[in-house]
N, C-alpha and C positions, 0 to 999 in steps of 0.2 A: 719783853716777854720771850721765852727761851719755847724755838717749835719745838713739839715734838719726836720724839727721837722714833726711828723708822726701823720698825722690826724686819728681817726678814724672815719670808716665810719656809718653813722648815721643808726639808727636800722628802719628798712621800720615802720612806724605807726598805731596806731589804724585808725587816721580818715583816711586813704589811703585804709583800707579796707571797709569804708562804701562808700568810691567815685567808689571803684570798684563796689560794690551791690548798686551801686545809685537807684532810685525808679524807675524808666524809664524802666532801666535792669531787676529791679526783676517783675516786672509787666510783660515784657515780656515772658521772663522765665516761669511765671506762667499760664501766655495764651497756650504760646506751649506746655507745659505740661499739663495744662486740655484738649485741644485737643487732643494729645494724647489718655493721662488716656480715653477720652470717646470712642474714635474708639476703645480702647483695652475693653471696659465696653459693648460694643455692641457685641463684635465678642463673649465674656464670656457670656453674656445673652441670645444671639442666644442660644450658646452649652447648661445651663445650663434647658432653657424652650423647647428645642424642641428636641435635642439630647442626651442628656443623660440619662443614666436609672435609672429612680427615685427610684429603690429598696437603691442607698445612701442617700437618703433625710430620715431625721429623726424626722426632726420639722417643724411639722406641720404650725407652728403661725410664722415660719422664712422664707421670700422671699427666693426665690431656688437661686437666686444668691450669697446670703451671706454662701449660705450651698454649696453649688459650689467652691464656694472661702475657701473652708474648707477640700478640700482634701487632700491627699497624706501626704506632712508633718507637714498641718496645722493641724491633728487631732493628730500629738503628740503633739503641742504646745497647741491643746484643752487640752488633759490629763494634761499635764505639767503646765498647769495655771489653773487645776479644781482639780488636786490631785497631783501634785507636783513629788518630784523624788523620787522614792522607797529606802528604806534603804538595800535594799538586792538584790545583780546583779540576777535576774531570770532564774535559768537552764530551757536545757530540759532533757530527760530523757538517753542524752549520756553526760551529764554532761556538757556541752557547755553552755558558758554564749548566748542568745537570743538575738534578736534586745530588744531595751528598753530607756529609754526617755533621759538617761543619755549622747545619743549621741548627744542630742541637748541642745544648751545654751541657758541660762533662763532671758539674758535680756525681749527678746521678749515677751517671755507668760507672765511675771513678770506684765511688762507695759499693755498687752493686762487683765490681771487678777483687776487689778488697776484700769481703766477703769469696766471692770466688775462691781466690786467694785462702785462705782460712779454711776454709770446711772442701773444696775438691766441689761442689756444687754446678751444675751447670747455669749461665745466665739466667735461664727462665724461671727456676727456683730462687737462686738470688736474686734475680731484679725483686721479683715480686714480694719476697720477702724482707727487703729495703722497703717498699714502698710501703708497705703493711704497718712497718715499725714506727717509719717517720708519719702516718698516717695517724697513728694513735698520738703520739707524741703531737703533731699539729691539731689533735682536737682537745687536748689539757690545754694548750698554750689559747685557744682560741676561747675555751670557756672559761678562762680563769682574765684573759682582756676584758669579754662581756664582762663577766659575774660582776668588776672591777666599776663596771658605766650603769649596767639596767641592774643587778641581782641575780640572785640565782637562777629564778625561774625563768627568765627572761634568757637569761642564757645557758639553760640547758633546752631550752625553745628552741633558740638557735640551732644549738648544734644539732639537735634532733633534724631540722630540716636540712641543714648540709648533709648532713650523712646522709639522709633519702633521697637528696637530689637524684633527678633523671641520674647523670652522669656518676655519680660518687664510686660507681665500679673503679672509677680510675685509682682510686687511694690504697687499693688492692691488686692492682696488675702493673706491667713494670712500665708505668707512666710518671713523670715527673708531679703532677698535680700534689702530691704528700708534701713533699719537701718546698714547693710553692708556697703552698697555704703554710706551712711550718714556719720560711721565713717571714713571709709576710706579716704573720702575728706576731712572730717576737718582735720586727721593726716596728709596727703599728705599739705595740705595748709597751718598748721603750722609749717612742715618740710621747705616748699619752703619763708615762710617767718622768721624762726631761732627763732621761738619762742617754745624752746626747752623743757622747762618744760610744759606745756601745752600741746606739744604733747606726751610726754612723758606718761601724765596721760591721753588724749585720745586712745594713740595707749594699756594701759594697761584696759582698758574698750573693746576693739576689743575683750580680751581675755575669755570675759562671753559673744560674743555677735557671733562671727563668728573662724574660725582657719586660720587668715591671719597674724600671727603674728610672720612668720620665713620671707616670705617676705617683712613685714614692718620692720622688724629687718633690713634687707640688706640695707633699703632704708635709716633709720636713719644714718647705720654706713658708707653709700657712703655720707651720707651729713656733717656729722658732719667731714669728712676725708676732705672734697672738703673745708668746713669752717679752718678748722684746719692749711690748704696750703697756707691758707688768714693771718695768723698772724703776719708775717713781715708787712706787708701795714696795715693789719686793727687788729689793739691789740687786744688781749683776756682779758675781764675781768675776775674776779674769778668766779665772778656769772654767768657770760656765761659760761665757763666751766663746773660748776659742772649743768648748766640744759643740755650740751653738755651729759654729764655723765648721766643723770637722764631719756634723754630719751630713752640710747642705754640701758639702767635697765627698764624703762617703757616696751619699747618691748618684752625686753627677757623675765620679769616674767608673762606676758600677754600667751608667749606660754604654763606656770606652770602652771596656778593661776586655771583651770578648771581642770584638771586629778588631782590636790592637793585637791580640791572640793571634786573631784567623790570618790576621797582615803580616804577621810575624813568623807566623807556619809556613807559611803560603808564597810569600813575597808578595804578594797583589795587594793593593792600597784597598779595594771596596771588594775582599773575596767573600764579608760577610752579606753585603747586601746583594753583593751576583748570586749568591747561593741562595739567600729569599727570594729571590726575582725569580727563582730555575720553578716556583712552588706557583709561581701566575706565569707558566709558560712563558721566561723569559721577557714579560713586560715590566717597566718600571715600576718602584714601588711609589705609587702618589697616593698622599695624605685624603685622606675623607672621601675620593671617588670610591673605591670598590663599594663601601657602606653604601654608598646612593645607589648605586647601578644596580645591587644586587636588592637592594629594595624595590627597584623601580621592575625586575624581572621577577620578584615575587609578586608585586600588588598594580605595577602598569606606573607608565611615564610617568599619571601629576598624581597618582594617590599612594604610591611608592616613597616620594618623601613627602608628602604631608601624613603619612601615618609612621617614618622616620621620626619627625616633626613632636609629633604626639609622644611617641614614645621616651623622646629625651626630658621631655617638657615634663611628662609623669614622673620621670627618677627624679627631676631638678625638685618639683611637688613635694614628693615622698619623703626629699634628703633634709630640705629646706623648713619643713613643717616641725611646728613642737610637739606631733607624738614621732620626733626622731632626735629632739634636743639631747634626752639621757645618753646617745651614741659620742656626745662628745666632739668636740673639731676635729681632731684625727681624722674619727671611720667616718665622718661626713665628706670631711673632704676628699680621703679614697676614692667613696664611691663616686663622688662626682669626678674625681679625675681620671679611672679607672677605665669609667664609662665614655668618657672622653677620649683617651687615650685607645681602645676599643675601639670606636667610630672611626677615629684618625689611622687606624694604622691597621687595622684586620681586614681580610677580604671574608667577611662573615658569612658561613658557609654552616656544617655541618658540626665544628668544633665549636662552635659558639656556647654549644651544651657546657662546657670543657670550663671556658674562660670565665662564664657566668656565676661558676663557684665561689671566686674570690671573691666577689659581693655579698659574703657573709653576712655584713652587720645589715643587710637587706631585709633578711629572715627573722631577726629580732623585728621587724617592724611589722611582717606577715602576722605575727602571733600576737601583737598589740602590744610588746614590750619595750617600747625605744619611748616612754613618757618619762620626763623627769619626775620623780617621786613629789604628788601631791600638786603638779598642775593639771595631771588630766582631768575634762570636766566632768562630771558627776562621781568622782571620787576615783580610786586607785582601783585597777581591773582584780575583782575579783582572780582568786590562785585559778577555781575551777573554768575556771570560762577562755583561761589561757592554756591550761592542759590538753582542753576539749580542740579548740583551736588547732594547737600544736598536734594531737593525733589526727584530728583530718586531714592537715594540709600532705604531714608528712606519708598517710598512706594513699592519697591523689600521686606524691611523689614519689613513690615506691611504685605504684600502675605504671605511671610514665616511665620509671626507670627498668619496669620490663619490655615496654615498647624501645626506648633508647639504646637498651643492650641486644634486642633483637634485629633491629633496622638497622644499628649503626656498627656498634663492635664488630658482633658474629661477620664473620667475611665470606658473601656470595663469590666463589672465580667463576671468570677470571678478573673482574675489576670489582669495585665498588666504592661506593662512596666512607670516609675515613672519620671516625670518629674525632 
C-alpha cells in the first residue's frame, strides 16, 4: 500500500502581510498614536516652559522643548552624533575607566547626525525628530505583529497602552526606545512568520542599536526548535535550513559585533564592559546580584527577594497561561527571556520604567486579549468590555506618566536621579 505523499505546508505571504496593515488599520494605528504622542507633547511642554530650570537650556534660537527633549541620555547621543566615540577609554585619576559615550550605540545619533546633515538642524531638533518618526513607524509594525496573533481589537489595546505607558515620553525625545521597539518587532514578526534570513539580519542590526540580543537569541533558537518538530509533516528545504542557521548566527553575533567595535576603536579587549562597569562605580558587572540587593534595599534582607520571587513567578503565570496562548511562541518566549535577561544583567534602578516597554505583548494580556479565539471560557470577550478595559488602564497610565516625567525626566541641579 503506497503512504501517503507529504504536502508541504505553504510559506505565510508577502501580500498576507499587507492585508494584515490594510489602510483602514494603519490609519488607525496612526490616529491613536498622534493622540497619544500629543497628550505626552503637552504634559513635556508644561514641564519644559514652566518647571524646569532653565540654567539646562543652551540655545537660545531652540524652542525649550526640543532642548527638553535633550536630556539625560540624549546629550550623549548630542556628543555622539557631533564628535563621535573617542579613540581612548578616559580615566580618572584612580585609574578607572569614566562614564563615556562608548556605552551607547551609534545607530541613533548616526541617523539623528544625517538628518543634521540635510536640513542644518541642530541635534536636539534632529534627535528628537528621529525618534518621533521611527516611533510612529515602531507602532504600525507592532500592531500589524499583534493584529496578526490576537485581531484587531486586541491589538489596538495594546498599543493604546504602550503609548500611555508611564515612560512612552521616550518615543518623542532624543532617546533610543523608537528604534528599539522598531527593531524589536520587525525581528519578532519575521521570527512568527519563518522568514528566517531577514531576521536574521534584522535581529544583527539590534546589535549597534540596543543589547537585546541574548534575548532575541532564545527567541530565535525556541522558534527555529518549534519549526524543526514540524519536519515530518512539513519538509525542510535546504534554504530554509541554512536561513534557519543564519538567523540563530544573526543573533549571536549581534551580541559581538559592538564590544568588537569598542575593541577595535579603542585597543582595549573589554573597553565595552569597563565602560558599563564606570555606570556601578567601577564595580564588576555580575549576573542576578544588582536585581537582589536592590530589592532587598527596597523591601529588607528576606522580603526583598521573596517578593523578587513572586514577582517572576507572576510573569512566568501571566506568559504561561492560555489567556496568553493567541501571543504565540515568539512574544511568549520574549517576555520570558526578556524578563530574564533584565533580572540577569540590569542594576534596576529608575530606568526600569524605560526597559519595561518592550514587554509589549504584556498589555495585550492587561486588556484580556491574548485568548486564542473560542477557548476562552464563557465565550469570546465581548468588543465593549475590552474598550472599557483598554481606556481605564491606559488613562491610570497617562496619571503615572505625569508623575514619571515629573520625578524622573524634568532634572532637579545639580544631581538627580536618570530616567
Amino acid at each position: 500500500m503506497t503512504a501517503p505523499a507529504v504536502t508541504a505546508r505553504p510559506r505565510p505571504s508577502a501580500p498576507a502581510a499587507r492585508r494584515v496593515l490594510d489602510g483602514r488599520f494603519v490609519l488607525a494605528v496612526l490616529l491613536l498614536w498622534t493622540l497619544l504622542r500629543a497628550v505626552s507633547a503637552v504634559i513635556l511642554q508644561q514641564l519644559a516652559s514652566h518647571h524646569q530650570d532653565p540654567v539646562v537650556y543652551d540655545e537660545p534660537d531652540v524652542p525649550v522643548y526640543f532642548q527638553f527633549a535633550t536630556l539625560w541620555d540624549g546629550q550623549w547621543y548630542e556628543r555622539i552624533a557631533t564628535q563621535g566615540y573617542p579613540q581612548e577609554l578616559p580615566t580618572g585619576p584612580d585609574g578607572q575607566v569614566r562614564q563615556n559615550p562608548w556605552a551607547f550605540y551609534p545607530i541613533f545619533p548616526m541617523l539623528a547626525r544625517g538628518v543634521m546633515a540635510l536640513t542644518g538642524w541642530p541635534f536636539s531638533v534632529a534627535g528628537t525628530l528621529v525618534a518621533v518618526v521611527l516611533g510612529y513607524a515602531a507602532a504600525v509594525l507592532v500592531a500589524g505583529l499583534l493584529r496578526e496573533k490576537v485581531g484587531t481589537a486586541a491589538a489596538l489595546g495594546g498599543v493604546a497602552l504602550l503609548g500611555s505607558f508611564p515612560s512612552s515620553p521616550t518615543f518623542q525625545v532624543a532617546y533610543t526606545e523608537s528604534l528599539a521597539l522598531l527593531l524589536l518587532a520587525a525581528v519578532l514578526w519575521l521570527l512568527v512568520r519563518e522568514r528566517w534570513f531577514a531576521a536574521g539580519a534584522v535581529a544583527l542590526l539590534t546589535g549597534l542599536a540596543r543589547p537585546v540580543a541574548l534575548p532575541l537569541g532564545l527567541v530565535a533558537l525556541v522558534c527555529v526548535v518549534a519549526r524543526w518538530r514540524r519536519r515530518r509533516s512539513d519538509p525542510l528545504r535546504p534554504a530554509e535550513t541554512a536561513g534557519m542557521l543564519a538567523s540563530l548566527v544573526g543573533c549571536g553575533l549581534a551580541g559581538l559585533v559592538w564590544p568588537a567595535i569598542a575593541w577595535w576603536r579603542t585597543g582595549v579587549p573589554d573597553a565595552y564592559t569597563l565602560t558599563m562597569s564606570a555606570w556601578r562605580n567601577g564595580e564588576e558587572v555580575r549576573p542576578f546580584l544588582p536585581s537582589i540587593e536592590r530589592a532587598q534595599w527596597l523591601w529588607g534582607d528576606v522580603t526583598g527577594p521573596v517578593v523578587l520571587a513572586l514577582s517572576l513567578l507572576l510573569l512566568v503565570a501571566a506568559v504561561v497561561g492560555p489567556w496568553a496562548a493567541g501571543l504565540g511562541t515568539a512574544m511568549r518566549t520574549w517576555c520570558l527571556g526578556y524578563a530574564l535577561y533584565l533580572f540577569a544583567a540590569l542594576d534596576p534602578w529608575t530606568s526600569i520604567y524605560r526597559y519595561l516597554m518592550l514587554l509589549f505583548p504584556l498589555y495585550v494580556l492587561m486588556v484580556g486579549g491574548g485568548w486564542r479565539p473560542g477557548t476562552r471560557p464563557g465565550g469570546d470577550q465581548p468588543g465593549w468590555l475590552l474598550t472599557t478595559r483598554t481606556v481605564v488602564l491606559a488613562a491610570l497610565m497617562i496619571a503615572w506618566q505625569v508623575w514619571w516625567s515629573w520625578y524622573l525626566f524634568m532634572f532637579v541641579p545639580p544631581s538627580d536621579y536618570p530616567p
